[in-house]
N, C-alpha and C positions, 0 to 999 in steps of 0.2 A: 491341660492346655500347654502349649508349646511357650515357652515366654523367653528361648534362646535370644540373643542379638542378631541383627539381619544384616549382610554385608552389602555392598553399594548394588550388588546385581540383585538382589533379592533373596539371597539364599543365607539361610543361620549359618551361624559357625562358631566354636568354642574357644573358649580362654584358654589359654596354651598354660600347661603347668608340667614343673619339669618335673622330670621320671626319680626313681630312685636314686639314680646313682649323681645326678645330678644335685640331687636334696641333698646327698651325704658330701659333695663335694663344698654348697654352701657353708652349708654346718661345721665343717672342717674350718674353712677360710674365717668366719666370723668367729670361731673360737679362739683361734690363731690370735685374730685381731684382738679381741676382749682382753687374753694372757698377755698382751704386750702393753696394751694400752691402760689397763686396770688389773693390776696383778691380784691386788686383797680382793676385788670385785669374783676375778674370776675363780678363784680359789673355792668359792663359793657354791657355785654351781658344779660340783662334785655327785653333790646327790642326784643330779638329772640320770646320769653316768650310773651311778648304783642301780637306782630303780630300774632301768635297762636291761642291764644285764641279769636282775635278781627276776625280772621277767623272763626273761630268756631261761635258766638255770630253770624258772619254775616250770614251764612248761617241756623241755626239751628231756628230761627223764623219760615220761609216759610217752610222749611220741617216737624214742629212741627205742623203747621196749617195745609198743603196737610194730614200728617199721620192721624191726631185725625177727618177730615172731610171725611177723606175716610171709616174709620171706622165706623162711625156713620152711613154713607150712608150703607152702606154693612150689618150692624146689623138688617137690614130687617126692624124694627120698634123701633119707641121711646118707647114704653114701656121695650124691652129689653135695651138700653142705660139706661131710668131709674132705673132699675133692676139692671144694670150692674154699678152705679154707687155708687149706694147706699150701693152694698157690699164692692166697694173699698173705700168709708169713713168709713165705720162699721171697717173694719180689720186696716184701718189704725189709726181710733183712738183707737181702740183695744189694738193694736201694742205696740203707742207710750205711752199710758199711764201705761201699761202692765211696760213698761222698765225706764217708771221715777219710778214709784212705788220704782221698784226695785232698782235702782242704792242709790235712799235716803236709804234705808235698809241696803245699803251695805257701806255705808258712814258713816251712823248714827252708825253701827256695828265696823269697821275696824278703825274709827275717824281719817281720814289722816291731820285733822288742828290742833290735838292737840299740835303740838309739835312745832308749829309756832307762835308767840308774834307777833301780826303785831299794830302799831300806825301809825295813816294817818297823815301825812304833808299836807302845802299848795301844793307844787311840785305832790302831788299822785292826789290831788283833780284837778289842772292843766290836768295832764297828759290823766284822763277820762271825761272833757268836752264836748269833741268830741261825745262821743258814748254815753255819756248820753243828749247829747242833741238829736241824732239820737233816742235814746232810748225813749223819751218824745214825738216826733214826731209818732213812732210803738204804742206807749202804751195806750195816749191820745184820738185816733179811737178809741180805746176800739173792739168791736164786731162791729159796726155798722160801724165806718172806717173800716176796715176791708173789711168788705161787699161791702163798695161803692168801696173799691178799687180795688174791681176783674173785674169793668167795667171802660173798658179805655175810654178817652175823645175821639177820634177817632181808626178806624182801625193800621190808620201810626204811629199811637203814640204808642202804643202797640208794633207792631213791631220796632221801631225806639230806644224804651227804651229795646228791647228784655225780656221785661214783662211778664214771662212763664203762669203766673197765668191769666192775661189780653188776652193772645195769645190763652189761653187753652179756656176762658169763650168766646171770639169772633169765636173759630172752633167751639163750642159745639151750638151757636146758628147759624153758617152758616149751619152745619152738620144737624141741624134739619130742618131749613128750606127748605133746599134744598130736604130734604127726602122727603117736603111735599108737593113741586110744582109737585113730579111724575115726567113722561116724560120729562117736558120741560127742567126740569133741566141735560137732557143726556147729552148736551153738555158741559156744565160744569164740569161734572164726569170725561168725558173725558182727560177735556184740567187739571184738579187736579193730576189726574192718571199718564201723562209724567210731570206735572212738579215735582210728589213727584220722580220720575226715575231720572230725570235732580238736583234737590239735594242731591237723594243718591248718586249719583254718586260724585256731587261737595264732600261732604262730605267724602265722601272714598280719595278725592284725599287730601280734607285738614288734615284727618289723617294721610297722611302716613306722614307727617310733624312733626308726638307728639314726635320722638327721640329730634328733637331741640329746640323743646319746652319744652319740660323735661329741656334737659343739660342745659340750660338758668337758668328755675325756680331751679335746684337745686346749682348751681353756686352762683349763687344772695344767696338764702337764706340761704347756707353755709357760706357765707363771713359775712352777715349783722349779726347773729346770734354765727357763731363758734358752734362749736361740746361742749364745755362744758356750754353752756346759760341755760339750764336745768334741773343742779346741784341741784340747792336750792329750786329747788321743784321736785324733783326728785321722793317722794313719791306720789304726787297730780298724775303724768303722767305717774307714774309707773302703779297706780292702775286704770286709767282711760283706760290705754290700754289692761292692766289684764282684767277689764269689756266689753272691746269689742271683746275682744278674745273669752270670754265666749258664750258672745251673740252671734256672729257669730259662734261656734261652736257649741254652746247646742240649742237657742232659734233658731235662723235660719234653722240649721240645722235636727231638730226634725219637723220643718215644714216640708222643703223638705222630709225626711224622709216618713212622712206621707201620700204625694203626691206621693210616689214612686219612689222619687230621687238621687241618690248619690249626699250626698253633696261634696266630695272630685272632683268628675269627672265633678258638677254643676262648681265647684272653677276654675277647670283649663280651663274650658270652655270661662271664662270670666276674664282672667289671665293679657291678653293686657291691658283692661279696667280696671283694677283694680292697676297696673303697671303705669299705667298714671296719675289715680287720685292718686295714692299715692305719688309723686313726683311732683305735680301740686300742691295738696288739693283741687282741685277741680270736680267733674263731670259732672259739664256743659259739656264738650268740652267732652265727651264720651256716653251722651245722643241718640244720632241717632243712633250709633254702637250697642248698649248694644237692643236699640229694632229691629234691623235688627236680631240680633244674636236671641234672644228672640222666634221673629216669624219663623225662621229659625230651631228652637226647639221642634215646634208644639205648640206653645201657637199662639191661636187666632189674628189676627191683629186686630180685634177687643176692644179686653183686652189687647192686648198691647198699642193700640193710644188712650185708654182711661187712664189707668191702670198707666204707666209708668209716662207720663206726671203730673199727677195729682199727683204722690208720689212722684216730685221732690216739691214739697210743703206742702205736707199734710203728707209723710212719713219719716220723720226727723228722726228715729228711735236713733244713736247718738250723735244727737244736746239734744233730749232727757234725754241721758243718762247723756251727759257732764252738762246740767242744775241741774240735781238733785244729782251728785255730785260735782258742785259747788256751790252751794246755802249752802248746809254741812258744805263742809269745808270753805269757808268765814263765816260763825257763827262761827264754832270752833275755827280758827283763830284771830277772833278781839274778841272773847268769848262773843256771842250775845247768849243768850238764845232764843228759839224758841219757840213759845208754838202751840198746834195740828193745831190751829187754823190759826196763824200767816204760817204757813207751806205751810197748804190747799192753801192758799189764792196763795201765789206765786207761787205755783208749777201747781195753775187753771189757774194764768196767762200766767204761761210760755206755758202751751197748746195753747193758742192762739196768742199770741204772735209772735210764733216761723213759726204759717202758715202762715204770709204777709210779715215775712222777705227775699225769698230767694232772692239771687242776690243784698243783700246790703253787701256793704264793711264791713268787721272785723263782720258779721253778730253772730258771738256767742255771742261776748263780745258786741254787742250793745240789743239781746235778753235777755241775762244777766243781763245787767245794767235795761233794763225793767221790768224783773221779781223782781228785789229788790225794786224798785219804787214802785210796786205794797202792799208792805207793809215794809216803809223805819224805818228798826231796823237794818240791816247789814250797816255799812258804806260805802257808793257808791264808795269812795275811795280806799276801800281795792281789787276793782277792776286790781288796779296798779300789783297783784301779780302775777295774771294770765295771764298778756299783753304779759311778755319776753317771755313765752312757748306756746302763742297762737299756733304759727303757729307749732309747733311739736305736739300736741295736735291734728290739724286742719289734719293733718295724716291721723289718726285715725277717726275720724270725720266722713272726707269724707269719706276712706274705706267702715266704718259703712251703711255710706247714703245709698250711691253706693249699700254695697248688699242687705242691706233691699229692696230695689225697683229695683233687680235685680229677687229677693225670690218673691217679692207680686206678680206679674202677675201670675206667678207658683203655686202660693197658690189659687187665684181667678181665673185663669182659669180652675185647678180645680174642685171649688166649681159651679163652673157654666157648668162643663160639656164640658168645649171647649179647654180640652187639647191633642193635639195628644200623646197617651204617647209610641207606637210605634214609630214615628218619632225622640221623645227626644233619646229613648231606640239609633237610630241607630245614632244620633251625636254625642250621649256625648261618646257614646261606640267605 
């Protein structure tokens, strides 16, 4: 029996409840308030925020392995996988050096550390221990760790650490293999097929949880922080956000352009996802969503389970940006002279560097601390300056990630011919 409410003319109609992006917008606002208003209160609700994302981690392994081996299977042949792979390293190292380039230009141009005197203590050299010992660990591999490290010691291990890079290099050789045994392997396709349906689904139920997961992360990091922590580098993260602005609006957006896309109508398409990671700083825990919505666009599952995965590691596009203007201003700051040479060097390490870190804690400021290592003239100390506004920075950051590898599938499918743009044409519209 119907037992809806009846409006003045006769007819039911429904209690209006806001949508996702909406929910993650309250959640945001009231944690805001909570941090300000009860700081030991909100401190508290940290754990809402873990459990989130340790749902997220738990689930997003298996369905990152089902997506990237389905795809493989379905691209008909390994020579289009290899095809298909090799243009998304070309655009993503493309990409990312395209926008270090850039950000040192505009650093080296605008000099946001000139007007900062910094002298390192025992206490600053204390305080980045931590991440320079992480950072000697990342740097130390050089390229050949690196390498070793995209193959896990077992299957479990790879999922167990939720090792995207490990999880990505173990689908891409079941994916092949399995293309090769032919028939025998139907069964298998099969039993991939409902369990990647049996994750989306898990996955849809753990997002609709990102409002509390928000109000958590923004509570916590309201209180630990305060609204004024940002002050005295106020120019460093004024202009680091001013550069992402840019870049999401010019660079990203002249891409989609090209491809035949509204970049405004592209934005609000993926407004949830982007609402989450900015309130989180993270897009791990928006991963699965961002390629449902993706293939749901007319881009390929194909380029998407190749495509997406692989530029949560290879398409840093604003970890990029933040490396080459912070490498800048820590010279200008402790007034370290540069020379072309000295530059090159860090800013070739920080290309590599920055691809086997994702999914390590404080991962900028220990990429950072790497890239100075790689030719130690800046004091590793002076690191201390950019700790307090990590995580405001880390904003932006993510955002950046996020659309960069929101953009690339759209740009690579594309390029490869496998974008429906009739379909885009009637979702985004």
């Amino acid at each position: 029996m119907n037992t809806a409410p009846l409006s003045p003319s006769g007819t039911a109609h429904r209690t209006w409840r806001p949508g996702m992006f909406w929910q993650v917008v309250i959640g945001s606002v009231l944690g805001l308030g909570l941090g300000v208003i009860d700081p030991a209160l909100a401190m508290q609700t940290r754990w809402v925020t873990d459990i989130f994302l340790r749902l997220i981690v738990m689930a997003v392994g298996p369905l990152l392995f089902c997506i990237v081996t389905m795809g493989i299977v379905g691209a008909g042949s390994l020579r289009n996988v290899g095809r298909l792979g090799a243009k998304a390293l070309l655009y993503f190292e493309g990409m990312t050096t395209f926008v270090l380039l850039g950000s040192v230009g505009v650093a080296m141009l605008l000099q946001p550390g000139r007007t900062i005197v910094f002298t390192p203590t025992d206490e600053d050299t204390r305080m980045v221990a931590s991440y320079a010992h992480n950072a000697s660990l990342l740097h130390d591999g050089g390229i050949t760790g690196f390498i070793v490290s995209l193959v896990p010691h077992s299957p479990a291990d790879a999922f167990a650490q939720a090792n995207i890079l490990q999880i990505l290099f173990f689908a891409i050789l079941f994916g092949c293999c399995l293309s090769l045994i032919g028939p025998a392997g139907t069964p298998l396709v099969h039993l991939l097929e409902a369990l990647s349906t049996l994750f989306s689904r898990m996955m849809r139920v753990i997002i609709s949880l990102a409002p509390l997961g928000v109000f958590g992360a923004m509570a916590t990091t309201t209180a630990r922080y305060g609204i004024n922590a940002i002050m005295h580098l106020a120019a460093f993260v004024g202009l680091y956000y001013l550069v992402i602005i840019v870049f999401l609006t010019v660079v990203l957006g002249g891409c989609l352009r090209m491809a035949g896309v509204r970049p405004l109508r592209f934005a609000r398409y993926f407004r949830e996802e982007l609402a989450i990671t900015f309130t989180t700083t993270t897009s791990d825990a928006v991963l699965p969503s961002v390629m449902a919505k993706l293939e749901r666009l007319g881009v390929s599952s194909q380029v998407v389970g190749i495509v997406v995965p692989a530029g949560y590691s290879f398409n840093l596009d604003a970890l990029s940006i933040y490396l080459g203007l912070a490498v800048i201003f820590l010279a200008q700051a402790t007034g370290t002279h540069l020379s072309f040479w000295q530059m090159a060097i860090m800013l070739t390490a920080a290309l590599f560097t920055s691809k086997g870190a994702h999914g390590v804690p404080g991962i900028a400021i220990v990429v950072l601390a790497a890239t100075l290592q790689a030719m130690p003239s800046i004091p590793l100390a002076s690191l201390t300056m950019l700790l307090a506004v990590d995580w405001f920075i880390g904003i932006a950051r993510a955002v950046g990630n996020l659309a960069g590898n929101c953009v690339a599938p759209v740009i690579i499918g594309a390029w490869e011919g496998k974008l429906d743009r009739e379909k885009m044409a009637r979702e985004l519209g």
